[in-house]
Each structure stands twice: as C-alpha cells, then as structure tokens.
DSSP file (Angstrom, degrees, kcal/mol; ACC not computed):
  #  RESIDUE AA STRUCTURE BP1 BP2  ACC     N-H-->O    O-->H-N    N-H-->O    O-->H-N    TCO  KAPPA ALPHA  PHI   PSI    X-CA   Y-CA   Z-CA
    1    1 A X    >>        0   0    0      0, 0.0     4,-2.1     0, 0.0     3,-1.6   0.000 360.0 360.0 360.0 -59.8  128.2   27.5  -12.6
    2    2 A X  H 3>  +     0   0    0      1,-0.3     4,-0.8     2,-0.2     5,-0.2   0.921 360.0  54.0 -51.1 -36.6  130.3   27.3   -9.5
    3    3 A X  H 3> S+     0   0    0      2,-0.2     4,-0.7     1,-0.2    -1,-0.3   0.578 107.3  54.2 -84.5   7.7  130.0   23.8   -9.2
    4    4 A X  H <> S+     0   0    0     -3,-1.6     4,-1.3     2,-0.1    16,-0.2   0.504 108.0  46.8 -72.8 -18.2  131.2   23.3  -12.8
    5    5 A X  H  X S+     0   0    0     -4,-2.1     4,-0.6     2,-0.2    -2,-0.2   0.518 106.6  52.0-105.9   6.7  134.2   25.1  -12.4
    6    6 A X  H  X S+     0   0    0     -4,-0.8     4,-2.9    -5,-0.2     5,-0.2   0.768 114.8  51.4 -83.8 -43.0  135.2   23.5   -9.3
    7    7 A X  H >X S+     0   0    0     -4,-0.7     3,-2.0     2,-0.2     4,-1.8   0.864 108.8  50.8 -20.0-104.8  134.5   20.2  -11.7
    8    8 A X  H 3< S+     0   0    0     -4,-1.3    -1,-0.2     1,-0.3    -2,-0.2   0.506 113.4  41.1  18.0 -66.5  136.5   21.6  -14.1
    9    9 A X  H 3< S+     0   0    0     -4,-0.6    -1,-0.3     1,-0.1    -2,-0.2   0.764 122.9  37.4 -94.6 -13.1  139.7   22.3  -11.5
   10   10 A X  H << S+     0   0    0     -4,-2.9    -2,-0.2    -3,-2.0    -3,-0.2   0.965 128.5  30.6 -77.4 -45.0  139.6   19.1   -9.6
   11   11 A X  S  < S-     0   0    0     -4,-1.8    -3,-0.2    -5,-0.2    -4,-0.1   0.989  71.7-158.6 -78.6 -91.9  138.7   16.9  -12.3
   12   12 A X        +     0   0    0      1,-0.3     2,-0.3    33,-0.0    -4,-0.1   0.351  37.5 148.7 131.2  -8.0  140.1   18.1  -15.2
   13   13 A X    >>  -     0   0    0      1,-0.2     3,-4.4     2,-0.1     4,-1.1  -0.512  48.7-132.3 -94.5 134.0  137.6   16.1  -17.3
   14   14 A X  H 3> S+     0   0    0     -2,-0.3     4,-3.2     1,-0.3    -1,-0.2   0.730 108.4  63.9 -52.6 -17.8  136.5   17.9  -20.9
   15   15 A X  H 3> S+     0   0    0      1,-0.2     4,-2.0     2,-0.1    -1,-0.3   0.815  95.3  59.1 -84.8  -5.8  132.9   17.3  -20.3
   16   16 A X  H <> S+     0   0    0     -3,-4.4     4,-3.0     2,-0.2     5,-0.5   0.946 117.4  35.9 -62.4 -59.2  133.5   19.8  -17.1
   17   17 A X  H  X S+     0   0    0     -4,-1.1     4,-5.0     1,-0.2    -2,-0.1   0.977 112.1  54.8 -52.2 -51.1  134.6   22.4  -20.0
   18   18 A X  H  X S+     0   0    0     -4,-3.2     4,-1.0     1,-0.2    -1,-0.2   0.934 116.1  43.6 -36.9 -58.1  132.1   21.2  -22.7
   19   19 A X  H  X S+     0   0    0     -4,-2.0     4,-2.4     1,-0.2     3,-0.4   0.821 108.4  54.8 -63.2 -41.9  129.5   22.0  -19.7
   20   20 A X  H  X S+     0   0    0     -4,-3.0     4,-1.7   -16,-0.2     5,-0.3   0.804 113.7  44.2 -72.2 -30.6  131.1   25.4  -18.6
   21   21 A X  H  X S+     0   0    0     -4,-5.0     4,-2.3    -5,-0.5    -2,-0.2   0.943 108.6  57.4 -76.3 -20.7  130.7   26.5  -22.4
   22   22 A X  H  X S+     0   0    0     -4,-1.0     4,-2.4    -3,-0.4    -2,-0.2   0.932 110.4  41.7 -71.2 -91.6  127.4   25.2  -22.5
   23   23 A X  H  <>S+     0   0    0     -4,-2.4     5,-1.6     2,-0.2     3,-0.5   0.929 112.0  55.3 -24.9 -68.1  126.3   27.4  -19.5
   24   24 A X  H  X5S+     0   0    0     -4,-1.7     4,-1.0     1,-0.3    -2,-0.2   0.895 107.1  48.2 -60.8 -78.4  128.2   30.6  -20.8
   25   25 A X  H  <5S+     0   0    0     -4,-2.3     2,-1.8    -5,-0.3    -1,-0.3   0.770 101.4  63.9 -35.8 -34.4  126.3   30.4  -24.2
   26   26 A X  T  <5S-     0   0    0     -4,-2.4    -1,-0.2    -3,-0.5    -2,-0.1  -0.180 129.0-105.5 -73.1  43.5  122.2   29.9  -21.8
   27   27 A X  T  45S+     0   0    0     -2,-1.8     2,-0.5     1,-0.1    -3,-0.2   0.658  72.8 162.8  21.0  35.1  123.8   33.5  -21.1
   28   28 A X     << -     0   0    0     -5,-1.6    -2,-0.1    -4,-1.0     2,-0.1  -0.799  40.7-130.6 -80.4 121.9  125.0   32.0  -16.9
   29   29 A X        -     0   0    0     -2,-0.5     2,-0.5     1,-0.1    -1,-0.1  -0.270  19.0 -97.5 -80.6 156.3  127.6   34.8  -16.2
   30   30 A X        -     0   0    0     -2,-0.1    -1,-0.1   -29,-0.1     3,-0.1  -0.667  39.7-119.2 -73.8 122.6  131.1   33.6  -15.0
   31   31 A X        -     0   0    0     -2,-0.5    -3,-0.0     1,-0.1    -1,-0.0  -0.507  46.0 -86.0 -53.6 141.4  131.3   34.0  -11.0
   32   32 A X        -     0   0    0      1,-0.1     2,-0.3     0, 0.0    -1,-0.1  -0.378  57.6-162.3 -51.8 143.7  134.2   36.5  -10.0
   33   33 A X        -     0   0    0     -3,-0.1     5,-0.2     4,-0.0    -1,-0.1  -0.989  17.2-117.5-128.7 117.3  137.4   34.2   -9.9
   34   34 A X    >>  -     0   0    0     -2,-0.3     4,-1.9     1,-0.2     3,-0.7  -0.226  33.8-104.0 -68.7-170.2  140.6   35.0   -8.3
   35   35 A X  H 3> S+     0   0    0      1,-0.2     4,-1.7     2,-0.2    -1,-0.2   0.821 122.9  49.6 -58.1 -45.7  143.6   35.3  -10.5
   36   36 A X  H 3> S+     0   0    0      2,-0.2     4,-1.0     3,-0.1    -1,-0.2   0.663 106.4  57.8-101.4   1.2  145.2   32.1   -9.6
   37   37 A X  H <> S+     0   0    0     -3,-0.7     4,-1.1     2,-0.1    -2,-0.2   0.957 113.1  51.8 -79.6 -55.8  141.4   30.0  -10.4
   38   38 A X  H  X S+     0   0    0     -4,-1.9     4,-2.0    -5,-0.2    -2,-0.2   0.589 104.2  44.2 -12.5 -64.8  141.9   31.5  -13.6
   39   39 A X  H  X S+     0   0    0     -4,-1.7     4,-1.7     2,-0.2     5,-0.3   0.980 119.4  45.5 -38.2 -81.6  145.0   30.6  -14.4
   40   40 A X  H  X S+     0   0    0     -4,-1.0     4,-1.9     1,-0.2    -2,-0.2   0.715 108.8  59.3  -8.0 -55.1  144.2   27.3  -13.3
   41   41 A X  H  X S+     0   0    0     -4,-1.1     4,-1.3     2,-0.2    -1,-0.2   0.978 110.4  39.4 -82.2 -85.9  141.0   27.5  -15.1
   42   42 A X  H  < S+     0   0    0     -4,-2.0    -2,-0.2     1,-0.2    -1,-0.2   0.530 103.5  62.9 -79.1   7.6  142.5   28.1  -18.5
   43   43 A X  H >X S+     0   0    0     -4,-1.7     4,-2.8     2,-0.1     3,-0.5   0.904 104.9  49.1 -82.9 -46.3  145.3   26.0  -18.5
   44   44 A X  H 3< S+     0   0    0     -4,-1.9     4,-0.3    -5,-0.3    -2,-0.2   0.648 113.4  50.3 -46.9 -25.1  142.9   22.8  -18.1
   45   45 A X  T 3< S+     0   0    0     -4,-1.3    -1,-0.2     2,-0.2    -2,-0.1   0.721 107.7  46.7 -98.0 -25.2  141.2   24.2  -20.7
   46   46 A X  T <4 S+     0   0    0     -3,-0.5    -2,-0.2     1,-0.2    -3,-0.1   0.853 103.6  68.8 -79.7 -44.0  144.4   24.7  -23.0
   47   47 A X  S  < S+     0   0    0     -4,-2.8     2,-0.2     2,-0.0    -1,-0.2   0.736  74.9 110.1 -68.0  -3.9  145.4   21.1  -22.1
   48   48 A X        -     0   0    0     -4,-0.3     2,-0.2    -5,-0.2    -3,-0.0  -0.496  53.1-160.9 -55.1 110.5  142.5   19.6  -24.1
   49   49 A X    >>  -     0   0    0     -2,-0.2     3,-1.2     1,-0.1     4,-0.9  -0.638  30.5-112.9-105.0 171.7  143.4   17.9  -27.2
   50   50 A X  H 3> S+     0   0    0      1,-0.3     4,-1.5     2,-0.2     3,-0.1   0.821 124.9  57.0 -44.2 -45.7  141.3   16.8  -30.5
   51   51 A X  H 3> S+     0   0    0      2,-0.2     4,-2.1     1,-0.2    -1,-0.3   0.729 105.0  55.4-108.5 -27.0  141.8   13.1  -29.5
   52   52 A X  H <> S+     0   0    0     -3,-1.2     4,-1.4     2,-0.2     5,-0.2   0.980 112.0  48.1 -56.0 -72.3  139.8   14.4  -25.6
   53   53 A X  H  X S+     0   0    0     -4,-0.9     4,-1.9     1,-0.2    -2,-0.2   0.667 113.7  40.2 -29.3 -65.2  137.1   15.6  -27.7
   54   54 A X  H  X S+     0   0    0     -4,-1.5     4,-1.3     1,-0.2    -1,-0.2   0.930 111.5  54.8 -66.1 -52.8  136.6   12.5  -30.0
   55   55 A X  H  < S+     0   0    0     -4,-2.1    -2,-0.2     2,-0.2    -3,-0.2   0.607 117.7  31.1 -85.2 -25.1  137.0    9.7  -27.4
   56   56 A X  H  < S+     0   0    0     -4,-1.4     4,-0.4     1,-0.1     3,-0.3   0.823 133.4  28.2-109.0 -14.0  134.3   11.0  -24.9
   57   57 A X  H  X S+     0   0    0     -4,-1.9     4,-0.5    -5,-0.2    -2,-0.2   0.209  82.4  98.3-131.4  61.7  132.2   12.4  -27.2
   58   58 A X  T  < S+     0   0    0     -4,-1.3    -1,-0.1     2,-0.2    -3,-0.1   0.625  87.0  47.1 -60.3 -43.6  132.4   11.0  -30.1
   59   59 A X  T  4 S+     0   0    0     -3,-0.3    -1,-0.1     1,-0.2    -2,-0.1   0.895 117.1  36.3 -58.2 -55.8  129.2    8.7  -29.6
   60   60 A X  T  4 S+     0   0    0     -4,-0.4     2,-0.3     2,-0.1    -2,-0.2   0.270  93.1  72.9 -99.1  13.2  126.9   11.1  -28.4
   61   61 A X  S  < S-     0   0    0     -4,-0.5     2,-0.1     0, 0.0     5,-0.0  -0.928  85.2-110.8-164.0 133.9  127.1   14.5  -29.8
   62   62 A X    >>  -     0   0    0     -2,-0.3     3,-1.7     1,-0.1     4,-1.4  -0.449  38.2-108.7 -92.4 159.0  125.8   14.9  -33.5
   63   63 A X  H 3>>S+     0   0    0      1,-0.3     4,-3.9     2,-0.2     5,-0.6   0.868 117.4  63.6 -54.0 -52.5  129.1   15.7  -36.1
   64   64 A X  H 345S+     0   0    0      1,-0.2    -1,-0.3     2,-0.2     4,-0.0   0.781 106.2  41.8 -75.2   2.1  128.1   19.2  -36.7
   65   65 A X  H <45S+     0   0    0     -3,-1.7    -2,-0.2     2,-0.2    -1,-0.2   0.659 119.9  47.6 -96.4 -20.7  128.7   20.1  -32.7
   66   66 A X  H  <5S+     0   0    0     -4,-1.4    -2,-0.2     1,-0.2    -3,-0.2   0.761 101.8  56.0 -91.3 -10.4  131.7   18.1  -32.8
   67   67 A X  T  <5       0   0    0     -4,-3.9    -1,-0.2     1,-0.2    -2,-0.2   0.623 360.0 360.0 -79.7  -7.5  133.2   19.3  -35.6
   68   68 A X      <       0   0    0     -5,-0.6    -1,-0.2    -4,-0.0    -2,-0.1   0.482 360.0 360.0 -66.5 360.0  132.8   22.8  -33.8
C-alpha cells in the first residue's frame, strides 16, 4: 500500500489510483498519512478526468468496471 501511494504522489498516473482503490476494497487499510500526503493524495486523485479513465483503460478492463 505504501508503495502505491508514493506511485500515486510522484507519478500521478490513474492506474496508481485505480490500484490504491483496488487494495482498499481486499480490505489493505490506509497507512497513517500526514496532513500534507493527504492533501496531496486527494488532489491527484480529484485531477482525474473521464477521458484518464477511457484512454488507459479502455482496452483492458470489461465495460461494467469501467462504467463504474
């Protein structure tokens, strides 16, 4: 989990998020974070648009997990 959210703030790249939700749901608890990896943390996550979504996984990922 920690090396997906360090993914996640260097990178930036949605399949870091895709993966961190991924985890959360196999019930992998969030590591304590300070306040400003947080922030951080859910601004990358806020900057993610529909068109992020479609373009890397578009291919792979069957319609009813991508319309989710």
């Amino acid at each position: 989990m920690k090396n997906k959210i360090a993914a996640l703030l260097e990178r930036g790249e949605v399949r870091d998020g895709f993966d961190l939700e991924f985890l959360l749901r196999q019930g992998i608890p969030l590591p304590n974070l300070s306040d400003g990896h947080k922030t951080k943390m859910i601004a990358r996550l806020d900057g993610f648009k529909d068109n992020d979504f479609k373009i890397k996984f578009g291919s792979i990922l069957e319609s009813d997990i991508l319309a989710y």
